[in-house]
ChimeraX commands (.cxc) that place a marker at each C-alpha (Angstrom):
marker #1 position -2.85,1.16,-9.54 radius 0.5
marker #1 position -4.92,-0.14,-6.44 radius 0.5
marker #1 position -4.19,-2.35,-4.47 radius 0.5
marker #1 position -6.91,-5.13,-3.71 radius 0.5
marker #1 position -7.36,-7.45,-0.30 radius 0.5
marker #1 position -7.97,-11.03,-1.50 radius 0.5
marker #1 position -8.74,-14.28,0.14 radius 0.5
marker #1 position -7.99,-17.96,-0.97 radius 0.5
marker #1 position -10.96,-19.87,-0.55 radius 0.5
marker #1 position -9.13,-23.45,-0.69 radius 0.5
marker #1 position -6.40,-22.35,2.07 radius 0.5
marker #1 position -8.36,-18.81,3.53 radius 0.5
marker #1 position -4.71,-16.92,3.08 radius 0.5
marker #1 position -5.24,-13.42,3.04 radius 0.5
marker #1 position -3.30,-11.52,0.97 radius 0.5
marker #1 position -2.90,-7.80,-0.69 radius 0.5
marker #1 position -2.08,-7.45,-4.59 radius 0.5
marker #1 position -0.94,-4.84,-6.46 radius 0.5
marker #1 position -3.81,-4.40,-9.65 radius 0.5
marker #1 position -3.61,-2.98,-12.95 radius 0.5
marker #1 position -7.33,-1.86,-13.48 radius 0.5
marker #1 position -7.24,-3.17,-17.00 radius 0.5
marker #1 position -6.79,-6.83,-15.26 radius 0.5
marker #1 position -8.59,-5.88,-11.87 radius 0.5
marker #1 position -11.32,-8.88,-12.73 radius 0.5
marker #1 position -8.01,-11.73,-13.92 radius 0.5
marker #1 position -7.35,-15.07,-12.12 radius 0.5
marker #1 position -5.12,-13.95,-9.03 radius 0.5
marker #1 position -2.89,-16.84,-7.20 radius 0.5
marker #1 position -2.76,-17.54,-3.79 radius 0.5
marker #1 position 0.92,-16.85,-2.58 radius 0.5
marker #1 position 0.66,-19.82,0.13 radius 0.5
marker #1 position -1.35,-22.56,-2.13 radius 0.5
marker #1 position -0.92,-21.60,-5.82 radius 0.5
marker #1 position -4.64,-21.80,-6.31 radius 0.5
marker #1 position -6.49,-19.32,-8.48 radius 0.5
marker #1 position -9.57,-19.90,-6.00 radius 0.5
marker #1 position -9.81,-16.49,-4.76 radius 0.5
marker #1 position -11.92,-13.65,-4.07 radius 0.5
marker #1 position -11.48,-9.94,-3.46 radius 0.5
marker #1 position -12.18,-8.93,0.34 radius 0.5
marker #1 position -14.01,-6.34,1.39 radius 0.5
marker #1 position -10.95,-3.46,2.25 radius 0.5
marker #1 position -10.77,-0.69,4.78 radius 0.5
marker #1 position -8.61,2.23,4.85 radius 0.5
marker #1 position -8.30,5.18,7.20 radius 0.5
marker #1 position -7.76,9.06,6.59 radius 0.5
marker #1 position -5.48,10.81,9.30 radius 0.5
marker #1 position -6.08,14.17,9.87 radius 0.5
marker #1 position -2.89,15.01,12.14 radius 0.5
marker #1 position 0.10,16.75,10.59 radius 0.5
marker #1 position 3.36,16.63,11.20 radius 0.5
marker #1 position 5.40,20.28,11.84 radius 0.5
marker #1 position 8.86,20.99,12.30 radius 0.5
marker #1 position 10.83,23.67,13.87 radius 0.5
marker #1 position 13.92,22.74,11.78 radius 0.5
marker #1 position 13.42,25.30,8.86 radius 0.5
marker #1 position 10.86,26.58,6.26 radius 0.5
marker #1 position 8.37,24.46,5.15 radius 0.5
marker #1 position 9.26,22.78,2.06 radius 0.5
marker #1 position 13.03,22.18,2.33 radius 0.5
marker #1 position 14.07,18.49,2.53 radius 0.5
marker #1 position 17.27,17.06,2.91 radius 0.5
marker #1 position 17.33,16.36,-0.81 radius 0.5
marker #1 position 17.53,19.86,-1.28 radius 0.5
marker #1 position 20.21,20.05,0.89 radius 0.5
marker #1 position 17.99,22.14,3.73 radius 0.5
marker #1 position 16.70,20.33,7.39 radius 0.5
marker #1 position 14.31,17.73,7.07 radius 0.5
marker #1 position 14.01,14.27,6.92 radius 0.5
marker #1 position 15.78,13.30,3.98 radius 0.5
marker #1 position 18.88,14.34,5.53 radius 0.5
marker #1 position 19.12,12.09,8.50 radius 0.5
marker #1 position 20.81,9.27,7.25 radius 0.5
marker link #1:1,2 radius 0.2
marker link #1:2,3 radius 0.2
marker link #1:3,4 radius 0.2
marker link #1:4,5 radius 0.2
marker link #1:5,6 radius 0.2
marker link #1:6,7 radius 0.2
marker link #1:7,8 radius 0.2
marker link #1:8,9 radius 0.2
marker link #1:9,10 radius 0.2
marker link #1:10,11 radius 0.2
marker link #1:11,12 radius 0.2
marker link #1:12,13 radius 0.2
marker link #1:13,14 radius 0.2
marker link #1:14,15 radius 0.2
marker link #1:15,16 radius 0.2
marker link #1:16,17 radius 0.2
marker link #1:17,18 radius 0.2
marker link #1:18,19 radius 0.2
marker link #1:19,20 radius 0.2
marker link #1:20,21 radius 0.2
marker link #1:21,22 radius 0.2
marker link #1:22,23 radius 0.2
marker link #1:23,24 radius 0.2
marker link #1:24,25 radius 0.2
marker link #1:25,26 radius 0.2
marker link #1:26,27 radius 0.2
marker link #1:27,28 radius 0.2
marker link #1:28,29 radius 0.2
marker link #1:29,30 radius 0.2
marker link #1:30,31 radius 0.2
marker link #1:31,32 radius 0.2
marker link #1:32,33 radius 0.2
marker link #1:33,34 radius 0.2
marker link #1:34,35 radius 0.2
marker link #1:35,36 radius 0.2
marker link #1:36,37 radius 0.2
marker link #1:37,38 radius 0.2
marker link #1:38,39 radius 0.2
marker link #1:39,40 radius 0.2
marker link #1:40,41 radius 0.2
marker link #1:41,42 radius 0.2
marker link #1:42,43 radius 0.2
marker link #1:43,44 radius 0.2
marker link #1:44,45 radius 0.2
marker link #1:45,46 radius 0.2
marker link #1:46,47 radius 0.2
marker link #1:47,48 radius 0.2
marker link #1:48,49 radius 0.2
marker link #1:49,50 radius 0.2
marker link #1:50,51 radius 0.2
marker link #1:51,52 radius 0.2
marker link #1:52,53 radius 0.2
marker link #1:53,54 radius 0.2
marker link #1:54,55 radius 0.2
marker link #1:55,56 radius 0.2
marker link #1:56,57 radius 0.2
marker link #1:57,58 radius 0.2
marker link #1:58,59 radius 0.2
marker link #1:59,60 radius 0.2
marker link #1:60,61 radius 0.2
marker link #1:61,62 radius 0.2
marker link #1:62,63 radius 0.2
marker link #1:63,64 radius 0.2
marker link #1:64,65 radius 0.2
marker link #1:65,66 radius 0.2
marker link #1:66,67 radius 0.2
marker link #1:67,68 radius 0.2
marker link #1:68,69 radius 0.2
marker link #1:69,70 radius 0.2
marker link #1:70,71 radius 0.2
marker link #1:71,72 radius 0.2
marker link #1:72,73 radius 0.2
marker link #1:73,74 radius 0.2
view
């Protein structure tokens, strides 16, 4: 499920909303007014291309699986 950017046009909220694509084109409600005046905003999104390595063990052990990681700091 996407999520879409919207904009209230009585109040000019913004707002993000979790979609279902089936009702991607429904009446969504402002959070902050109520209205159903609104309009999906143009989004951006960005694509990181730095990774993240560890020295703590082999890759693909988390702290779920009871190796270093992550997951196991509490």
């Amino acid at each position: 499920m996407p999520v879409y950017e919207y904009t209230c046009q009585k109040c000019r909220t913004a707002f993000e909303r979790l979609v279902k694509s089936i009702s991607a084109d429904a009446a969504v409600r402002c959070p902050k007014c109520g209205s159903t005046r609104t309009s999906r905003s143009l989004s951006v999104f960005a694509v990181g291309t730095q990774t993240h390595k560890t020295t703590d063990g082999p890759a693909g052990i988390c702290g779920r699986c009871g190796g270093p990681g992550p997951c196991a700091i509490d």
